[in-house]
C-alpha positions as CSV (number, residue, x, y, z in Angstrom):
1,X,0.2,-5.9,37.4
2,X,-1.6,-7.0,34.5
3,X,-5.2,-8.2,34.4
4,X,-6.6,-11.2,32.0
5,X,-9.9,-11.1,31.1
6,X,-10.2,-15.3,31.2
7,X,-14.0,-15.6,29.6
8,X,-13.5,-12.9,26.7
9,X,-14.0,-14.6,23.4
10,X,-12.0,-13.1,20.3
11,X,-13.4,-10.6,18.4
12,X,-15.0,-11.9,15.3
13,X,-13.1,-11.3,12.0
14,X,-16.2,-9.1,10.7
15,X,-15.4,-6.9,13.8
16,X,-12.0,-6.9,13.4
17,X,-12.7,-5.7,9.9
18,X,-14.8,-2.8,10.1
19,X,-12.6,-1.3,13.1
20,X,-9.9,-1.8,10.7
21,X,-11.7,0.5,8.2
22,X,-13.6,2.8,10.9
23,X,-10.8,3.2,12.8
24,X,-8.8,5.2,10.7
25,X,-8.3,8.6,11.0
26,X,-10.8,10.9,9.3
27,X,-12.8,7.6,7.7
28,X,-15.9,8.3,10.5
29,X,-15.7,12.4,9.2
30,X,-15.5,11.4,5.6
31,X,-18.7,9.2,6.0
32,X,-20.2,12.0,8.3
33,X,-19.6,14.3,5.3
34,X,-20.9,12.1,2.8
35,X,-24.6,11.5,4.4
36,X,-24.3,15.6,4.4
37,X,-24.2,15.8,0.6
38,X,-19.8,16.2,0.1
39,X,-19.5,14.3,-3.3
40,X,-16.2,15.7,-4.2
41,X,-12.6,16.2,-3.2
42,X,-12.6,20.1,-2.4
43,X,-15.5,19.8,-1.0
44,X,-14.7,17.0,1.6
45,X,-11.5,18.9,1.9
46,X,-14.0,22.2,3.3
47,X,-16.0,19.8,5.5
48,X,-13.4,18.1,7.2
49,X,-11.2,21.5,7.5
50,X,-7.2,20.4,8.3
51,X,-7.2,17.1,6.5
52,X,-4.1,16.9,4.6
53,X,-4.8,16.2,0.8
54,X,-2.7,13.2,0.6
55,X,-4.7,11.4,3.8
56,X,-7.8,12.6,2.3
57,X,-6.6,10.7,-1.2
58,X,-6.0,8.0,0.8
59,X,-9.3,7.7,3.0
60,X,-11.3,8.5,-0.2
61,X,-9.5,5.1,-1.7
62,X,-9.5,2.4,1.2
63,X,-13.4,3.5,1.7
64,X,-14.1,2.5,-2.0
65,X,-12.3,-0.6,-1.8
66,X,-14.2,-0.8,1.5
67,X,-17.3,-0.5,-0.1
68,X,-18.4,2.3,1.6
69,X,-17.9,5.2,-1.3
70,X,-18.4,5.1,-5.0
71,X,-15.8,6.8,-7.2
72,X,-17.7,8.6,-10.5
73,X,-16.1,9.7,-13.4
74,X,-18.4,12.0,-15.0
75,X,-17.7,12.5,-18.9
76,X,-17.0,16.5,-19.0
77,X,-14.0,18.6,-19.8
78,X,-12.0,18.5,-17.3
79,X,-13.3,15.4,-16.2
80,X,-15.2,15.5,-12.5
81,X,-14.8,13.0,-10.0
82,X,-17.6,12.5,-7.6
83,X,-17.7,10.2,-4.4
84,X,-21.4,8.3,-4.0
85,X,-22.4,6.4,-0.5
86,X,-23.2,3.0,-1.7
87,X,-25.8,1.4,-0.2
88,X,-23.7,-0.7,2.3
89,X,-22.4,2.9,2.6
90,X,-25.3,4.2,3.7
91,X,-26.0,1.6,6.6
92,X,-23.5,3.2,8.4
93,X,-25.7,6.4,8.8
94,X,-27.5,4.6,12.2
95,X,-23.4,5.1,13.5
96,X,-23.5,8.2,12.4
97,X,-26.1,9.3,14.1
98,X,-25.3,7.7,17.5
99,X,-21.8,8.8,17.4
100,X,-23.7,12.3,17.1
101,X,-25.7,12.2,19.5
102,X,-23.0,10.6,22.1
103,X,-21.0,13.9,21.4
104,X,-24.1,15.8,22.2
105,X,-24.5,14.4,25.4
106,X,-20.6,14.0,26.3
Protein backbone atom coordinates (compact mmCIF):
# COMPACT_ATOMS: atom_id res chain seq x y z
CA UNK A 1 0.00 0.00 0.00
CA UNK A 2 1.07 3.20 -1.01
CA UNK A 3 0.59 6.54 0.93
CA UNK A 4 -0.20 10.17 -0.76
CA UNK A 5 0.79 12.92 0.92
CA UNK A 6 -2.56 15.10 -0.30
CA UNK A 7 -1.39 18.75 1.08
CA UNK A 8 2.38 18.57 -0.22
CA UNK A 9 2.98 21.36 -2.69
CA UNK A 10 5.73 20.69 -5.47
CA UNK A 11 9.01 21.42 -4.86
CA UNK A 12 9.97 24.84 -6.25
CA UNK A 13 12.10 24.71 -9.49
CA UNK A 14 15.06 26.63 -7.47
CA UNK A 15 14.93 23.47 -5.14
CA UNK A 16 14.71 21.20 -7.75
CA UNK A 17 17.77 22.86 -9.19
CA UNK A 18 20.25 22.93 -6.51
CA UNK A 19 19.46 19.10 -5.50
CA UNK A 20 20.09 18.61 -9.12
CA UNK A 21 23.61 19.97 -8.72
CA UNK A 22 24.16 18.99 -4.87
CA UNK A 23 23.02 15.78 -5.34
CA UNK A 24 25.57 14.42 -7.36
CA UNK A 25 28.10 12.30 -6.33
CA UNK A 26 31.28 13.90 -4.88
CA UNK A 27 29.77 17.70 -5.71
CA UNK A 28 29.15 18.25 -1.57
CA UNK A 29 33.17 16.84 -1.15
CA UNK A 30 34.39 18.88 -4.01
CA UNK A 31 32.84 22.13 -2.36
CA UNK A 32 33.96 20.71 1.20
CA UNK A 33 37.48 20.66 -0.44
CA UNK A 34 37.29 23.91 -1.98
CA UNK A 35 36.42 26.08 1.34
CA UNK A 36 39.61 23.93 2.59
CA UNK A 37 41.97 25.62 0.12
CA UNK A 38 42.03 22.51 -2.98
CA UNK A 39 42.40 24.84 -6.14
CA UNK A 40 43.61 22.23 -8.34
CA UNK A 41 42.94 18.83 -9.95
CA UNK A 42 45.61 16.61 -8.00
CA UNK A 43 44.93 18.18 -5.29
CA UNK A 44 41.09 17.64 -5.15
CA UNK A 45 41.99 14.23 -6.42
CA UNK A 46 44.27 13.82 -2.68
CA UNK A 47 41.32 15.33 -0.72
CA UNK A 48 38.56 13.39 -1.97
CA UNK A 49 40.88 10.06 -2.05
CA UNK A 50 39.01 7.25 -4.63
CA UNK A 51 37.36 9.78 -6.94
CA UNK A 52 37.90 8.47 -10.36
CA UNK A 53 39.66 11.21 -12.57
CA UNK A 54 37.05 11.12 -15.17
CA UNK A 55 34.00 11.91 -12.38
CA UNK A 56 36.25 14.30 -10.86
CA UNK A 57 36.60 16.08 -14.68
CA UNK A 58 33.14 15.92 -14.68
CA UNK A 59 32.11 17.35 -11.15
CA UNK A 60 34.79 20.07 -11.63
CA UNK A 61 32.68 21.11 -15.03
CA UNK A 62 28.91 20.97 -14.09
CA UNK A 63 30.05 23.02 -10.77
CA UNK A 64 31.45 25.83 -13.04
CA UNK A 65 28.62 25.89 -15.24
CA UNK A 66 26.75 25.76 -11.88
CA UNK A 67 28.33 28.70 -10.78
CA UNK A 68 29.78 27.26 -7.89
CA UNK A 69 33.69 27.02 -9.03
CA UNK A 70 35.83 29.29 -11.21
CA UNK A 71 38.13 27.63 -13.70
CA UNK A 72 41.72 29.82 -14.02
CA UNK A 73 44.10 29.49 -16.54
CA UNK A 74 47.15 30.84 -15.27
CA UNK A 75 49.70 32.07 -18.13
CA UNK A 76 52.84 29.73 -17.17
CA UNK A 77 54.67 26.90 -18.98
CA UNK A 78 52.89 24.30 -18.72
CA UNK A 79 49.93 26.18 -18.21
CA UNK A 80 48.09 25.64 -14.52
CA UNK A 81 44.65 25.37 -14.04
CA UNK A 82 43.18 26.41 -10.73
CA UNK A 83 39.50 26.06 -9.47
CA UNK A 84 38.21 29.47 -7.40
CA UNK A 85 34.81 29.31 -5.06
CA UNK A 86 32.84 32.11 -6.56
CA UNK A 87 31.07 34.04 -4.43
CA UNK A 88 27.62 32.30 -4.92
CA UNK A 89 30.20 29.40 -4.31
CA UNK A 90 31.04 30.44 -1.17
CA UNK A 91 27.32 30.74 0.29
CA UNK A 92 27.29 27.28 0.27
CA UNK A 93 29.83 27.13 3.15
CA UNK A 94 26.66 27.65 5.95
CA UNK A 95 25.80 23.83 4.21
CA UNK A 96 28.99 22.95 4.69
CA UNK A 97 29.23 23.49 7.94
CA UNK A 98 25.84 21.94 9.03
CA UNK A 99 26.35 18.95 6.96
CA UNK A 100 29.55 18.79 9.33
CA UNK A 101 28.34 19.16 12.21
CA UNK A 102 25.21 16.69 11.51
CA UNK A 103 28.01 14.02 10.88
CA UNK A 104 29.51 14.95 14.10
CA UNK A 105 26.61 14.38 16.02
CA UNK A 106 25.21 11.23 13.82
Amino acid sequence: MQYRCNRCEPLSAEVLRTTDVLGRRWALALICASHAGAVRFNEFRQALGEVPPRTLAQRLVELEQAGVLERRVTDARPPRVEYVLTAHGRRLKGVVDVIETWSIRA
